[in-house]
Phi, psi and omega in degrees: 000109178316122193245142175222128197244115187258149204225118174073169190232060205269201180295303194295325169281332143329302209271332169317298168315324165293301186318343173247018174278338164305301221220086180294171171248114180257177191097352183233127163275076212297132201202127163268143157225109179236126166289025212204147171259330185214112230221128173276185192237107183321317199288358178231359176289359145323285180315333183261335161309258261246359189041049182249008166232167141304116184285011173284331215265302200284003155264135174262153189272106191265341173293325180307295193281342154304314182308321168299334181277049174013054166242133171294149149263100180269122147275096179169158149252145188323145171226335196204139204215153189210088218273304185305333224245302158130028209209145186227130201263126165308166154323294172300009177094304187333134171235154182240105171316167191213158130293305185249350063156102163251103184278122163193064173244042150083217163216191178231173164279120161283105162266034168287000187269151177324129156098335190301320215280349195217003167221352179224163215256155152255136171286345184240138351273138196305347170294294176319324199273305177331308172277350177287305196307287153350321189255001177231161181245084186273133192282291139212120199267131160250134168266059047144042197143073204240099216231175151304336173279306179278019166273301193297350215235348191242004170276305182289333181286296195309309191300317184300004202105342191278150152278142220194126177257105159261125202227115167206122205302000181193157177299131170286315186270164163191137172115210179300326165292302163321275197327282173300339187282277183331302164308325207256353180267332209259318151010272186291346153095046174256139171287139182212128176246072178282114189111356185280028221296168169251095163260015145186139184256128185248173177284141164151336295333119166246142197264109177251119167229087198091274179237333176291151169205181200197141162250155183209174187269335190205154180221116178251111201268101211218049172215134159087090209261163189194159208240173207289142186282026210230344183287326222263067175176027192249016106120348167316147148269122198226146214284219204290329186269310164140357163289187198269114203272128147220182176272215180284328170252036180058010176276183183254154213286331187257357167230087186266035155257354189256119195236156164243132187215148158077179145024336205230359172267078157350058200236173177289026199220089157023093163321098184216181164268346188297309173277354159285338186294327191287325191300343201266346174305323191271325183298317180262010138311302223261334139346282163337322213268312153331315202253356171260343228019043184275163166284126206278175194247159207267142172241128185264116169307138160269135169275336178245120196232168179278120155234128181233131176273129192250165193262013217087296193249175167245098182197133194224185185211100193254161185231142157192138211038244191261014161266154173193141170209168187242157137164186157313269207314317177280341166331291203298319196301327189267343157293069212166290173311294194305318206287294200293289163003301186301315190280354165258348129016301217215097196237141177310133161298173201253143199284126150313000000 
């Protein structure tokens, strides 16, 4: 009996789960590891930020849906992974041996600029930031970081009422895009400071960005993403920054019983979930194909994926290369897109 070990619950192992909850994988003993039994779904915290959900509708039940996949669930997380020995250590002391090893456990905010770790909020993980938002009465935030996460994130705060700063060290966007994001910032009356870096958070909070400085009610931190610190002692090969290198068929370049997807992978592609969900398609064949002792099949990176921003209000912008467009319809298209996604998840079982 084949022990195949899934480490997070990112997009992509979602979607492992779903496929094997269709289709068990037998011959294997499957194990989840999350540090969350019930998980918000990135793709609607805007949207729960902005109260156009419920945070019941944007969570997925991740013990649930292992329990439909025959995956045993450990509620913890990886702290130390030891790739040659085949085996990986927990929060709890626990350690779990593996055959096979499938990494998607995402990245962390690099809090590392003076002052963040001890005066401003990391947006990840979304519950904390839910209950940081929820337990204070904000006025005014500044945001640390202005990427599609901290655009959509100082747009849904501007709808609830906060006056809001964007601190960003370079433009994200460019072209028809820029145009619209940027238009749809100055609308809504958000300060957005492209060029601007956040270089040190002080009590107060204050915000030091160059000569400049500002106090604020809350400092929220969505800038510089860094891969979880438990790789750079796993003994994997990971490429210049410290992610997990693998190849065309998602193993890793130097353990190929160990595959990586999403955020925590090294690949030729833009960090998103649009590409993390294809990546979970090829990730879970290629299980399959590994505990068969079959040939795993090539995952083709994409260069261009659909990203739709959402605005606050329900009204989004969606982009993908050099198209792009706004309105109430893209909203709707991605609360649809988002609806289903969830909902698909959770596929009937199958009759005994």
């Amino acid at each position: 009996m084949k022990r195949v070990l899934l480490a997070g619950a990112g997009h992509a192992h979602a979607v492992v789960l779903a496929s094997l909850a269709r289709s068990p994988l037998y011959g294997a003993k499957v194990t989840l590891v999350s540090p969350r039994a019930r998980q918000i779904y990135s793709g609607m915290l805007p949207g729960v930020i902005a109260g156009h959900y419920r945070e019941a509708e944007a969570t997925l039940d991740v013990a649930a849906l292992a329990g439909r996949a025959y995956a045993d669930f450990v509620e913890d997380s990886v702290v130390a992974l030891d790739a040659a020995a085949r085996s990986v250590t927990l929060a709890s002391g626990r350690e779990l041996p593996y055959d096979f090893l499938s990494l998607n456990v995402g990245s962390r905010i690099d809090m590392s600029m003076p002052g963040a770790s001890h005066h401003a909020v990391a947006v990840k993980p979304f519950d904390s930031l839910l209950a940081c938002l929820d337990g204070e009465q904000v006025r005014h935030v500044a945001i640390a970081g202005g990427g599609a996460a901290g655009i959509e994130l100082a747009m849904a705060l501007r709808h609830r009422g906060a006056e809001v700063t964007v601190y960003s060290e370079r433009d994200a966007f460019d072209g028809s895009a820029a145009r619209r994001v940027y238009r749809a910032l100055r609308r809504r009356r958000i300060d957005y400071r492209p060029g601007m870096r956040a270089d040190h958070v002080a009590t107060g909070p204050v915000v030091y960005s160059g000569s400049s400085r500002q106090a604020f009610d809350l400092v929220l931190w969505a800038s510089g993403a860094a891969p979880l610190d438990f790789f750079a002692a796993s003994g994997l090969a990971l490429d210049e920054q410290g992610y997990v290198r693998v190849d065309e068929c998602l193993r890793s370049v130097s353990h190929p019983e160990v595959l990586a997807a999403g955020d925590c992978a090294s690949l030729g592609e833009a960090k998103s979930g649009v590409h993390a969900v294809r990546q979970g398609r090829v990730l879970a064949d290629n299980l399959r194909c590994l505990v068969r002792e079959l040939r795993p099949q090539p995952y083709v990176p994409q260069d261009k994926a659909l990203l739709i921003l959402t605005c606050g209000a329900r009204y989004a912008i969606a982009l993908r290369g050099d198209w792009s467009a706004e309105g109430r319809w893209v909203w709707w298209w991605k609360n649809w897109i988002d609806r289903r996604w969830l909902k698909n998840l959770f596929p009937p079982q199958r009759k005994s």
